[in-house]
C-alpha positions as CSV (number, residue, x, y, z in Angstrom):
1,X,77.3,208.8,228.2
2,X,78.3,205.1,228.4
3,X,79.9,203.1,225.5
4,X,77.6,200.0,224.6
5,X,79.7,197.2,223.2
6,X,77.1,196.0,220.9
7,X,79.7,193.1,219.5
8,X,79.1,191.5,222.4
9,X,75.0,191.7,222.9
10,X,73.1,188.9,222.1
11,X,70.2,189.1,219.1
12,X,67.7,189.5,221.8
13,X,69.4,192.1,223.9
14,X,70.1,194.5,219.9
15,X,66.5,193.9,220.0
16,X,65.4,195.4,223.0
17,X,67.9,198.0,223.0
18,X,66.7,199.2,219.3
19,X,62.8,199.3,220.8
20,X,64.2,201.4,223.3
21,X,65.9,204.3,221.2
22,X,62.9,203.9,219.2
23,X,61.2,204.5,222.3
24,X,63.3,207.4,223.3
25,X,63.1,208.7,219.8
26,X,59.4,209.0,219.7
27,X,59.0,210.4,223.4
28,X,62.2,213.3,222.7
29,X,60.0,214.0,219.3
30,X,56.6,214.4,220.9
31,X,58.1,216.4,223.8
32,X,60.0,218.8,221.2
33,X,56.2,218.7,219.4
34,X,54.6,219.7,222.7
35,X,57.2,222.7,223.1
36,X,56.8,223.7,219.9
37,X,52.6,223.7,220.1
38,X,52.7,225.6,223.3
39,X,55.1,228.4,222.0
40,X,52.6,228.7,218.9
41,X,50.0,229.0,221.3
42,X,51.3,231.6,223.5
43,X,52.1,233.5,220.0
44,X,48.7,233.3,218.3
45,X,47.3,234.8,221.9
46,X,49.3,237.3,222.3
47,X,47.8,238.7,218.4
48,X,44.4,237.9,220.0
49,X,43.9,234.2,218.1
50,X,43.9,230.6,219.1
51,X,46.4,228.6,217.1
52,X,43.1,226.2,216.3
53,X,41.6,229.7,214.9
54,X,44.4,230.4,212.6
55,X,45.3,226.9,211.6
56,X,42.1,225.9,210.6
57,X,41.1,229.1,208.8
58,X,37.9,229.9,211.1
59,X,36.2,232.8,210.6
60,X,36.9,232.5,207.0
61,X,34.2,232.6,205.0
62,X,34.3,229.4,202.8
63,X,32.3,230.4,199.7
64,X,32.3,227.8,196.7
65,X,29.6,228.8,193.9
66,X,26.8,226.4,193.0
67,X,26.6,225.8,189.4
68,X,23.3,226.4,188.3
69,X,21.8,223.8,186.2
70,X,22.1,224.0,182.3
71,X,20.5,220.7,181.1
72,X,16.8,219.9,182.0
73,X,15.4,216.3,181.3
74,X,12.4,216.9,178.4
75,X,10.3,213.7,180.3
76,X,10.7,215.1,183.6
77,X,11.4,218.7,184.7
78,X,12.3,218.2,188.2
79,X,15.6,216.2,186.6
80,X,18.8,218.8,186.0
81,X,22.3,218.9,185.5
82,X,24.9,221.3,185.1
83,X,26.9,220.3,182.5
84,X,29.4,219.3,184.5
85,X,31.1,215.7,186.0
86,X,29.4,212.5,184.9
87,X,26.0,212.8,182.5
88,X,23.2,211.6,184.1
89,X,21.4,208.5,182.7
90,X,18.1,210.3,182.0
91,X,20.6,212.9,179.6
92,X,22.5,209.7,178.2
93,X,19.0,208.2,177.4
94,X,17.6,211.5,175.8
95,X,20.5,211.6,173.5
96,X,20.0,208.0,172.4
97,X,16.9,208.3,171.5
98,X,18.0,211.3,169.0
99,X,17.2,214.1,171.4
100,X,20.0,217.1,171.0
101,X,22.0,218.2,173.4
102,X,20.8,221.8,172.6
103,X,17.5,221.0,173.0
104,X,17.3,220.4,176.5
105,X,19.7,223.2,177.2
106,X,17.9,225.3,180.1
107,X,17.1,228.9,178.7
């Protein structure tokens, strides 16, 4: 490898020669990336997988439970809520007008 005598560039030349180690940086980084991403892949099917398979969890079964609804508005029964994040305006309007919590509680 060469010695650069970088006392002697000009601004414009540091310049260019700092875009192209970034340059050079980037494309060595992506090419170890590429190596890397085709190694996993030869891994993954040899178990019988893809890499996509196992990285992104398919065939998992993603199950998150509904909350059933515990509130149920006393003007209009088609309005629910579960109890849970943000209270809806029709509850926040019940309670005002003196209506208890408990009261519209879902049996």
């Amino acid at each position: 490898m060469s010695t650069i005598e970088l006392e002697k560039m000009d601004l414009d030349a540091l310049k260019q020669l700092r875009k192209d180690v970034d340059a050079a940086i980037a494309g060595f980084v992506e090419r170890k990336r590429q190596e890397a991403r085709a190694k996993l892949e030869a891994e993954a099917k040899a178990m019988g997988f893809s890499l996509t398979e196992l990285v992104e969890g398919k065939g998992k079964a993603k199950s998150r439970s509904q909350s059933l609804p515990k509130y149920r508005d006393p003007q209009d029964a088609s309005n629910t809520w579960t109890g849970r994040g943000r209270q809806p305006e029709w509850f926040k309007a019940a309670v005002k007008r003196g209506v208890a919590p408990e009261s519209m509680e879902i049996g």
